[in-house]
N, C-alpha and C positions, 0 to 999 in steps of 0.2 A: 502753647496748646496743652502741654502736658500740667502745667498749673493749673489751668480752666477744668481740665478734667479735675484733678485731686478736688476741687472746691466744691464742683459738679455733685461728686462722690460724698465728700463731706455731708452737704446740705440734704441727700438721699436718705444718708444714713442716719442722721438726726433726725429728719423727718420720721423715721420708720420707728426709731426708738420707743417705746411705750412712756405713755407720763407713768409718773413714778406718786404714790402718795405723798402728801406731805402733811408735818406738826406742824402748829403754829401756837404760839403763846400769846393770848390775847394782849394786846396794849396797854397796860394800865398806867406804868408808869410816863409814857408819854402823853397819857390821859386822850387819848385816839379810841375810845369806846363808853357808852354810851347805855345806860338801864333808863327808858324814861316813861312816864305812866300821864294818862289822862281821865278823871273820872267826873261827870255833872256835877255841879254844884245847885240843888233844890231843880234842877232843870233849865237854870239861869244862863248856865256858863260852864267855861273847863275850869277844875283845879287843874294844874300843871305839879306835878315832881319826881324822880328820878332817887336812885339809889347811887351814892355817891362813890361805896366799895365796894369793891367785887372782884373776882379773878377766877382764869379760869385758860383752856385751850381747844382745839377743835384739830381733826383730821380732815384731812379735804385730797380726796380720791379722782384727778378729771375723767379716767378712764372708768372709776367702779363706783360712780355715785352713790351708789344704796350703802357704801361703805363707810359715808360720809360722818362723821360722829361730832359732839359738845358735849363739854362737862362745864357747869360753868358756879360758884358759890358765892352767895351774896350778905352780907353784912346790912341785917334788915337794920337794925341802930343807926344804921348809914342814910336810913330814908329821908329826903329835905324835900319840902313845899314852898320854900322859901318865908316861912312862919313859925318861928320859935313854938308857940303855944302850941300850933294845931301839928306840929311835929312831934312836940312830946305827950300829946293824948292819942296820935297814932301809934305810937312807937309802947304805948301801953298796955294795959291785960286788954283795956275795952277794942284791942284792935290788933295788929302785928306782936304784943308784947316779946316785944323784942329779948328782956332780960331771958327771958324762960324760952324763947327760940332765937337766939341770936342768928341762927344761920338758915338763909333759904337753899336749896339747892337744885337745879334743871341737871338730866343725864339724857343724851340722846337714847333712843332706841330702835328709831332707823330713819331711811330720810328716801324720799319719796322725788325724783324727779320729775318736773315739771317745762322746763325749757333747757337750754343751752346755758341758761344764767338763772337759773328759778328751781323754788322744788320747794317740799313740807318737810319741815323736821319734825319729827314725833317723840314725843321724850316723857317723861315724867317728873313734874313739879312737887316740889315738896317747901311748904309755907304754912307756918302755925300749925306746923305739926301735923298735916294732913298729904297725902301723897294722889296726886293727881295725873291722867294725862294728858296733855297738851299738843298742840299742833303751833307750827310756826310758820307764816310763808316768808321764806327766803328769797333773797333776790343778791346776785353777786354784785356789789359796786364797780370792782374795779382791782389787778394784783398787778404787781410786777416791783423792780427792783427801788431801795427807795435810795437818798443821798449820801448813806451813811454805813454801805458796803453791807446790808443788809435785802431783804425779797419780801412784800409785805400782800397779804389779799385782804379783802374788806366786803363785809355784806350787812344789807340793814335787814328787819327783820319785825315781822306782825301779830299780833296775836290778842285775844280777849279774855281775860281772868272773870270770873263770877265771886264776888267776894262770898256770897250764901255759901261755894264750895269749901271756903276752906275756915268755916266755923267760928268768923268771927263775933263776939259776945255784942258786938253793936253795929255790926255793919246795918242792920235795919237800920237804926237811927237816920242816916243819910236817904232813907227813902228809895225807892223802885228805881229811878230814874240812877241811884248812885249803884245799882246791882253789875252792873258792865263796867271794868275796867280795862281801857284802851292798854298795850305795851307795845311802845317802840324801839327797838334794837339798833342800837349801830357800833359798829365790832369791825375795829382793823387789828389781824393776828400779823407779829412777825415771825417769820420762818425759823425753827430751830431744827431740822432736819428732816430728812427725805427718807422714806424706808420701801 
């Protein structure tokens, strides 16, 4: 009887306990994250590609969501379509030129709950030299402990860039139909501490 209690007791008090923030350090090396972009092609089709480096982390609050934050930087030279050519004329002045901005970078600036597992993160983009801001809809995948004595969360993530924003010298080229680009996120953080 007196066991059933302690347990009783335990299970109360963990219950009562307050979630606590936590850090996470995006996945890169286990390659468990994900930058991937979709833009028309003449109105034909998708080009499909993704930014192959990046790194970055994120706080995740369950109690104080608005607390929620990302920092996240991107290695635009990293950008693949899976086409040599039309990689290295995006990655040029007429587009990302990459040499002269080598780095993109997203910083939260606050996050807007939405559901139990949803919400907008609101941040500021900065790409070719231009500093924007952006909204994200979030959606949590899925967190908990993974094989390897480690605690991992994971969320994917929405959002639509306007190339005209952010001044590139040929984005007309691609036409009206190429002015929207799709961004898809998928981002599992491992836990590096609780605060």
């Amino acid at each position: 009887m007196i066991f059933k209690t302690l347990i009783a007791a335990s299970l109360l008090v963990a219950a009562a306990m307050p979630a606590q923030a936590e850090q996470y350090d995006i996945d890169i090396k286990g390659q468990h994250a994900f930058i991937q972009f979709k833009v028309k092609h003449l109105g034909y089709s998708w080009l499909l590609g993704s930014f192959r480096t990046f790194k970055g982390h994120f706080s995740y609050d369950e109690r104080k969501p608005e607390k929620n934050s990302v920092s996240v930087s991107i290695d635009t030279a990293s950008l693949d379509t899976n086409h040599a050519e039309r990689d290295k004329h995006l990655r040029s002045a007429d587009f990302f030129d990459a040499a002269r901005y080598p780095t993109a970078t997203f910083t939260s600036t606050s996050y807007e709950s939405t559901g139990k597992k949803t919400g907008i993160l609101h941040g500021k983009l900065t790409l070719h030299g231009v500093t924007k801001d952006i909204a994200i809809n979030i959606k949590q995948i899925g967190t908990g402990p993974d094989p390897w004595g480690g605690y991992r969360r994971g969320f994917e993530g929405h959002t639509t860039l306007h190339l005209s924003d952010y001044k590139m010298k040929k984005s007309g080229m691609l036409g009206a139909v190429a002015e929207n680009v799709e961004i898809f996120l998928s981002i599992e953080g491992v836990r590096t501490k609780l605060f």
